[in-house]
N, CA, C and O atoms as a GROMACS GRO file, in nm:
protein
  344
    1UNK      N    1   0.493   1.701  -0.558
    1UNK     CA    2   0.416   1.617  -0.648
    1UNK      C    3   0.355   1.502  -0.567
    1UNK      O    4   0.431   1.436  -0.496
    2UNK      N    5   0.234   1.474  -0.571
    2UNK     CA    6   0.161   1.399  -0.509
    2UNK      C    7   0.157   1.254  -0.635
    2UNK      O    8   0.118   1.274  -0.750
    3UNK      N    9   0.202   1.119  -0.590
    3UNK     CA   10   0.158   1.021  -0.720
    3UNK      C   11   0.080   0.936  -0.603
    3UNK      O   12   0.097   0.948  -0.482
    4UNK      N   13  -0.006   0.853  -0.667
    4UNK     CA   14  -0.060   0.735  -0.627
    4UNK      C   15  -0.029   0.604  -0.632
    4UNK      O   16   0.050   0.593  -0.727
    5UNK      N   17  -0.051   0.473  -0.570
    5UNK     CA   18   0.007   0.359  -0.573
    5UNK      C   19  -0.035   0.251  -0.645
    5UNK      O   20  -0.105   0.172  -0.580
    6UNK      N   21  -0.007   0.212  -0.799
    6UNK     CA   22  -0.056   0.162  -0.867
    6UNK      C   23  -0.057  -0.012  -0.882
    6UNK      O   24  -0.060  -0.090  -0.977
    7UNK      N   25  -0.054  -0.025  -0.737
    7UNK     CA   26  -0.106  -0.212  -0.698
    7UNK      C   27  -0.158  -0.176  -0.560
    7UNK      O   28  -0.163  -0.065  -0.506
    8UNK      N   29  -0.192  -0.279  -0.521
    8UNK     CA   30  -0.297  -0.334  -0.431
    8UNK      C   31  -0.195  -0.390  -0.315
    8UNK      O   32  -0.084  -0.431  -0.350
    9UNK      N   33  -0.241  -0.390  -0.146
    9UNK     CA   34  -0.199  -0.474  -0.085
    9UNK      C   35  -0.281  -0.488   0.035
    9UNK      O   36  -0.355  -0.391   0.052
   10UNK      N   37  -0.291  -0.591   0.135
   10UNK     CA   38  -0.332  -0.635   0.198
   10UNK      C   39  -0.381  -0.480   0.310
   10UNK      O   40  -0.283  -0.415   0.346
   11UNK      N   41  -0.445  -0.456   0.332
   11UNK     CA   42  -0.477  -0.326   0.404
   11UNK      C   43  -0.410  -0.343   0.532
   11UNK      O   44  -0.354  -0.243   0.575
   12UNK      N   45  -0.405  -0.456   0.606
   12UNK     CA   46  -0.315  -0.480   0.734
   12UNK      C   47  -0.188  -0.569   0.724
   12UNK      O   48  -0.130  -0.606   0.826
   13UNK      N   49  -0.158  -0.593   0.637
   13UNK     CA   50  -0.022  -0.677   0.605
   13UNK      C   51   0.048  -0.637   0.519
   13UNK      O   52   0.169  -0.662   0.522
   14UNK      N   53   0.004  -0.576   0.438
   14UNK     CA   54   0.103  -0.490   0.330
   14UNK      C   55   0.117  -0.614   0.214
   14UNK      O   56   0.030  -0.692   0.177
   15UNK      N   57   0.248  -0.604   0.175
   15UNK     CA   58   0.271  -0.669   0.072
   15UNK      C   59   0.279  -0.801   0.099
   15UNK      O   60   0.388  -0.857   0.093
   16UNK      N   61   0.144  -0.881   0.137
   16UNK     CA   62   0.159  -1.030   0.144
   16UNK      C   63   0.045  -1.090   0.024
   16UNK      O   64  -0.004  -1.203   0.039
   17UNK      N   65   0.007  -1.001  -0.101
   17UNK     CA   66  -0.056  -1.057  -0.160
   17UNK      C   67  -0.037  -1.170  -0.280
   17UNK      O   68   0.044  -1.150  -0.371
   18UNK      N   69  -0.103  -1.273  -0.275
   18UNK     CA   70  -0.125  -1.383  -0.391
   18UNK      C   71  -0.195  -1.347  -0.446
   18UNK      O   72  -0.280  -1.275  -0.394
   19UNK      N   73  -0.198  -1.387  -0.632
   19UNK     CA   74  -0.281  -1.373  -0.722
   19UNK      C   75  -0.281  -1.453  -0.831
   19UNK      O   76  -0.173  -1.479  -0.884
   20UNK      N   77  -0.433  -1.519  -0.895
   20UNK     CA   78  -0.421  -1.658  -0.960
   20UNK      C   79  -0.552  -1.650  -1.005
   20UNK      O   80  -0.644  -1.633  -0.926
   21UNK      N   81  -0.571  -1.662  -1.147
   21UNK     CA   82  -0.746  -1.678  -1.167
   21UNK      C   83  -0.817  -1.550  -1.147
   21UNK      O   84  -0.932  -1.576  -1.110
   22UNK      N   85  -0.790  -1.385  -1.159
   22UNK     CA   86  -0.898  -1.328  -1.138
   22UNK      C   87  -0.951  -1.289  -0.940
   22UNK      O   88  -1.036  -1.219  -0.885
   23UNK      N   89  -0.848  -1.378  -0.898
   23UNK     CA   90  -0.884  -1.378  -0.799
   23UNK      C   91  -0.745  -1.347  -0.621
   23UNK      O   92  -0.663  -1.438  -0.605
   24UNK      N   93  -0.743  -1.257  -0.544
   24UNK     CA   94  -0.656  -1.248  -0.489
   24UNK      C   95  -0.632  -1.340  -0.320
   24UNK      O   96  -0.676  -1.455  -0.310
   25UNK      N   97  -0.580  -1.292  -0.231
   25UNK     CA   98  -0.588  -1.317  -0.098
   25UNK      C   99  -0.463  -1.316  -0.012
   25UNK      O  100  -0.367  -1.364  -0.072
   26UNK      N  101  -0.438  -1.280   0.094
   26UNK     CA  102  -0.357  -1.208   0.193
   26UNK      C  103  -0.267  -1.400   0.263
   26UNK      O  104  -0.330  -1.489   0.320
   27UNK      N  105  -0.162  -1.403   0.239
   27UNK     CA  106  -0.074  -1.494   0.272
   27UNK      C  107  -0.042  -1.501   0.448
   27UNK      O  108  -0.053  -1.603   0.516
   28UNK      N  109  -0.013  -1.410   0.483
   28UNK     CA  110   0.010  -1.394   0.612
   28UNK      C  111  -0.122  -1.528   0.676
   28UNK      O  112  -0.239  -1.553   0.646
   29UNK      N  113  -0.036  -1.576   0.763
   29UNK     CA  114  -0.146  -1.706   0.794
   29UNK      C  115  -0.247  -1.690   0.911
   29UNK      O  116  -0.328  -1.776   0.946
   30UNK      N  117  -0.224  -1.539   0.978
   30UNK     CA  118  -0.346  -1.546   1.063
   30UNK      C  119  -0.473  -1.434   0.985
   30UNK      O  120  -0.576  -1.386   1.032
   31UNK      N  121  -0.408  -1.422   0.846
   31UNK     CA  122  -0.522  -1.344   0.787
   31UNK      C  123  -0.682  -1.365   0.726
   31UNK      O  124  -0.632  -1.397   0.618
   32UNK      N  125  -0.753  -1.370   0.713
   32UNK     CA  126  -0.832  -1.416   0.619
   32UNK      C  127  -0.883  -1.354   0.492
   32UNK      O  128  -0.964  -1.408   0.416
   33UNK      N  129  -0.834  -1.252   0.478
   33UNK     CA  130  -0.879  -1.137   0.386
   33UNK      C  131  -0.810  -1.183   0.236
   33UNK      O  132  -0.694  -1.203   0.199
   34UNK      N  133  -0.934  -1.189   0.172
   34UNK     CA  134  -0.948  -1.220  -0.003
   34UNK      C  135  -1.041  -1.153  -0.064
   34UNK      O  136  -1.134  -1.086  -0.019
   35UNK      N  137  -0.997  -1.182  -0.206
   35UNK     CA  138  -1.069  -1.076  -0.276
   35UNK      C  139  -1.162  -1.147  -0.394
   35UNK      O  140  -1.126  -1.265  -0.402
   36UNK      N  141  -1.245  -1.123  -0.467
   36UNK     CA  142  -1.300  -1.158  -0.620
   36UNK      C  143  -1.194  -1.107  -0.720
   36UNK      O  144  -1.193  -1.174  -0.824
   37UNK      N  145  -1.110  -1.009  -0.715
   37UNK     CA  146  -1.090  -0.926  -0.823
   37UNK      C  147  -0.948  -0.966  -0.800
   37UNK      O  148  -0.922  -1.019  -0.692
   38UNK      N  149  -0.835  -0.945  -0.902
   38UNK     CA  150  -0.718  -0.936  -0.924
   38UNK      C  151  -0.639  -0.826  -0.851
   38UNK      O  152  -0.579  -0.740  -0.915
   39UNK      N  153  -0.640  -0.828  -0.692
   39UNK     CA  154  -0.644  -0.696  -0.626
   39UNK      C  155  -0.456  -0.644  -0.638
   39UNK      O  156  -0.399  -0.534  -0.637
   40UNK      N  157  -0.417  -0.763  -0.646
   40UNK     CA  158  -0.270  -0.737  -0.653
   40UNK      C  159  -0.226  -0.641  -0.778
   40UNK      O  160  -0.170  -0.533  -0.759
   41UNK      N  161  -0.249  -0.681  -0.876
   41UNK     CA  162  -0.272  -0.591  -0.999
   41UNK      C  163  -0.336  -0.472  -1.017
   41UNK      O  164  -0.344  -0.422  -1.130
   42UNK      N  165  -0.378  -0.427  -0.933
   42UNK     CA  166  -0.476  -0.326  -0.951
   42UNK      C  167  -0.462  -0.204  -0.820
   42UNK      O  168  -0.450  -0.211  -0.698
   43UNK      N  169  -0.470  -0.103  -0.914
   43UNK     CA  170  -0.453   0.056  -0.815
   43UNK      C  171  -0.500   0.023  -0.676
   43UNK      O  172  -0.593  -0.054  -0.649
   44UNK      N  173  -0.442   0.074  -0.612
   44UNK     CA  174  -0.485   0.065  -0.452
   44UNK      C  175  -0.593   0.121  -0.424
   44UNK      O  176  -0.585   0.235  -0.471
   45UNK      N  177  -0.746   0.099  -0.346
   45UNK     CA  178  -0.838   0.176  -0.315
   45UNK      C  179  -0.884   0.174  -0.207
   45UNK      O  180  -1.002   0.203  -0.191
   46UNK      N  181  -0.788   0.134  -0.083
   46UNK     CA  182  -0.808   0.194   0.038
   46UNK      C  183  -0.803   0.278   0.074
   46UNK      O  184  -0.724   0.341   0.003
   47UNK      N  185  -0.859   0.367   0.192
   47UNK     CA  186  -0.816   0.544   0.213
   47UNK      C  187  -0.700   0.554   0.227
   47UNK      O  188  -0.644   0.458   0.279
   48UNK      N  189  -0.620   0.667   0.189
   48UNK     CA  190  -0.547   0.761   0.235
   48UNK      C  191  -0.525   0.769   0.356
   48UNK      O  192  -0.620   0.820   0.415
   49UNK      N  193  -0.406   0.731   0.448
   49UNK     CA  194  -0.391   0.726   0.595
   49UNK      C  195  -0.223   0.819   0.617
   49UNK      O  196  -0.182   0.857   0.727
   50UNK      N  197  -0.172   0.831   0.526
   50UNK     CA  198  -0.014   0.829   0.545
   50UNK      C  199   0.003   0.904   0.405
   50UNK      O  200  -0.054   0.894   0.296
   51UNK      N  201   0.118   0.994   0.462
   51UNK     CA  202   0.253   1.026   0.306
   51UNK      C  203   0.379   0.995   0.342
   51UNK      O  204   0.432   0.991   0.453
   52UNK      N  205   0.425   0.970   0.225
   52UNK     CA  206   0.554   0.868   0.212
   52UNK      C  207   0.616   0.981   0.179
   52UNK      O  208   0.554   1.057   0.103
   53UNK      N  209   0.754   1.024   0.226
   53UNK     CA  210   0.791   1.166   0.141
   53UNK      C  211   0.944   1.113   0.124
   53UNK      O  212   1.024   1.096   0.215
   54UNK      N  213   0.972   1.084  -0.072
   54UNK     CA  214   1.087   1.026  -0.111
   54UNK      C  215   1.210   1.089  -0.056
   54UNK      O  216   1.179   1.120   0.059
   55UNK      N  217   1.319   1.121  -0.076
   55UNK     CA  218   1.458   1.167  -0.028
   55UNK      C  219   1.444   1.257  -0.166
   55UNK      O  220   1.460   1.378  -0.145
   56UNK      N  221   1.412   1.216  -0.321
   56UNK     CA  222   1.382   1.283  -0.388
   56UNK      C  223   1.256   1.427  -0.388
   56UNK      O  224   1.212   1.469  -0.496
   57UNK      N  225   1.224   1.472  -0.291
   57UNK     CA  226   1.106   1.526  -0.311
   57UNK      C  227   0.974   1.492  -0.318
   57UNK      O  228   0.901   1.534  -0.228
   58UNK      N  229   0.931   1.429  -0.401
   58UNK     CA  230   0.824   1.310  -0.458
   58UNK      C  231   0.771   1.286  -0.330
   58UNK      O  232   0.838   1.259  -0.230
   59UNK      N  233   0.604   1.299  -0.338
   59UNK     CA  234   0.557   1.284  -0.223
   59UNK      C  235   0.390   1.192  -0.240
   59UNK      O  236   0.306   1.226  -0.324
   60UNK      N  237   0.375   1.104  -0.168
   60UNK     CA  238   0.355   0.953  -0.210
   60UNK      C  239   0.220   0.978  -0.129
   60UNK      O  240   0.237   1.060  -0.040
   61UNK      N  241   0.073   0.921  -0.139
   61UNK     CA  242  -0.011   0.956  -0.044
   61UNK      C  243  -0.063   0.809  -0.016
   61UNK      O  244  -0.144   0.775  -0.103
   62UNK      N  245  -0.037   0.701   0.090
   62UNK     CA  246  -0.038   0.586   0.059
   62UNK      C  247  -0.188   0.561   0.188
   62UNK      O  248  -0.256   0.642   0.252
   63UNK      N  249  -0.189   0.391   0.179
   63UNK     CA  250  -0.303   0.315   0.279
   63UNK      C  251  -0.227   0.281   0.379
   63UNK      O  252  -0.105   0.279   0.361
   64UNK      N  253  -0.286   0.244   0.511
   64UNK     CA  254  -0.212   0.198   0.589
   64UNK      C  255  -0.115   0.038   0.564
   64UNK      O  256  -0.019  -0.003   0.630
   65UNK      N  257  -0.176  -0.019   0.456
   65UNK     CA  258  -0.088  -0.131   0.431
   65UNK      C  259   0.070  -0.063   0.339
   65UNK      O  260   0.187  -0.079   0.373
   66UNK      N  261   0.024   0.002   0.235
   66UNK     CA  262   0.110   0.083   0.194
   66UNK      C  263   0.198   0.165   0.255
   66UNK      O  264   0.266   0.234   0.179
   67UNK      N  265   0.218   0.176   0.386
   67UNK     CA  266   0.257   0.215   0.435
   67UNK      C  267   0.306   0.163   0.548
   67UNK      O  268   0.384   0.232   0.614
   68UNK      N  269   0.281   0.072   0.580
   68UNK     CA  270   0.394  -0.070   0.654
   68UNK      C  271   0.477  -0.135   0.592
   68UNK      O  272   0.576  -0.196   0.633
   69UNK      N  273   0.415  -0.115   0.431
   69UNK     CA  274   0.539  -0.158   0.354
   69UNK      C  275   0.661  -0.093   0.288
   69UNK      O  276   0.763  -0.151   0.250
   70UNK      N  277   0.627   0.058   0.279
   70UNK     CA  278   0.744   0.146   0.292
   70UNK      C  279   0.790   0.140   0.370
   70UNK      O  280   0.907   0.112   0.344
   71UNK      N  281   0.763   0.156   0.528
   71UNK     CA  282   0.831   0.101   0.683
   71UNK      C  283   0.975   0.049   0.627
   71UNK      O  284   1.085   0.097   0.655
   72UNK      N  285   0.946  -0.060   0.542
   72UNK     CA  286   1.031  -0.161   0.588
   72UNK      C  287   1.162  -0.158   0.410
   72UNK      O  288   1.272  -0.213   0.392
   73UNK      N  289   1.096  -0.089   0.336
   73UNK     CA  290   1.112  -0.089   0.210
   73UNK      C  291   1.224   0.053   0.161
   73UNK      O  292   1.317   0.049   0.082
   74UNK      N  293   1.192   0.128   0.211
   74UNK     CA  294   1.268   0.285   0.198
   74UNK      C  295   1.384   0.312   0.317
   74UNK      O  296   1.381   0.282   0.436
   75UNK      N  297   1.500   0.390   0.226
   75UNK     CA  298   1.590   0.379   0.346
   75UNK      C  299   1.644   0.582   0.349
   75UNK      O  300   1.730   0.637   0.417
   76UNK      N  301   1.581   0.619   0.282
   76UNK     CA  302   1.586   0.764   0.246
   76UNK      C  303   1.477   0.824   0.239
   76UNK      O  304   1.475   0.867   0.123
   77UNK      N  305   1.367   0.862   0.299
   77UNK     CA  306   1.266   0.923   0.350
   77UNK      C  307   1.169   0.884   0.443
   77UNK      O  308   1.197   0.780   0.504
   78UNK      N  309   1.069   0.934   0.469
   78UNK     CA  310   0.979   0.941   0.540
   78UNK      C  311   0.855   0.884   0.561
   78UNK      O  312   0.795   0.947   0.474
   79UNK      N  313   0.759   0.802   0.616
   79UNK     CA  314   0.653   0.793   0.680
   79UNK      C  315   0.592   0.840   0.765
   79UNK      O  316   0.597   0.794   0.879
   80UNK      N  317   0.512   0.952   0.730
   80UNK     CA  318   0.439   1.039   0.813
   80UNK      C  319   0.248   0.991   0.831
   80UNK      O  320   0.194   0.922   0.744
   81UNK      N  321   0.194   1.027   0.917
   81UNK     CA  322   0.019   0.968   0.949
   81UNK      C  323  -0.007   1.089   0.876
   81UNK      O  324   0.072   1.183   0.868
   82UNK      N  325  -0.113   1.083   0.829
   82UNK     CA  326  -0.207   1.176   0.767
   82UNK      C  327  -0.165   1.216   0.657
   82UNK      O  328  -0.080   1.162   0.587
   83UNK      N  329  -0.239   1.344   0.629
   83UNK     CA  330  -0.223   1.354   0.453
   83UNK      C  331  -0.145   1.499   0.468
   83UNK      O  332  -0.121   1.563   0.570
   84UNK      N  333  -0.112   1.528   0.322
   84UNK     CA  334  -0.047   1.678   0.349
   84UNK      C  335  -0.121   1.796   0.314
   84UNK      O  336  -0.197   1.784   0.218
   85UNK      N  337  -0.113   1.904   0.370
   85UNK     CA  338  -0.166   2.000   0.336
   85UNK      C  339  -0.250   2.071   0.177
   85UNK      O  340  -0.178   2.094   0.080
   86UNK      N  341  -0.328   2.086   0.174
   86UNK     CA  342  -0.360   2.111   0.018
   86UNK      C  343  -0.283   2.241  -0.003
   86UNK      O  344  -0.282   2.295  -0.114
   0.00000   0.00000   0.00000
């Protein structure tokens, strides 16, 4: 089963996002990357770089930020580059 990641994160920092007003931006202090939109809240729409593959089966198709933050987040499966086979 393939699911998707239904928030937003910093495409090179992962989960360092603030959100306030409609409006987002990346905490990490050598970043500069912000947004107009409520990006934290909202489905992820960076490419596809990585699958996350749970200990359950469940197989995750994430961004490269999404996927620095499983790195550090999961202690029972996998982070693999690329996507999986159709």
């Amino acid at each position: 089963m393939h699911r998707a990641v239904p928030w937003g994160v910093c495409p090179e920092h992962g989960t360092t996002l603030k959100s306030t007003g409609g409006r987002a931006w990346c905490m990490d202090f050598t970043c500069f990357n912000a947004w107009t939109y409520d990006r934290l809240d909202a489905a992820c729409t960076e490419p596809a770089t990585h699958t996350v593959q749970a200990d359950d089966g469940d197989r995750y198709v994430v961004c490269d930020g999404h996927a620095l933050t499983a790195r550090t987040q999961i202690t029972n499966g996998r982070i693999l580059r690329g996507l999986p086979a159709a």
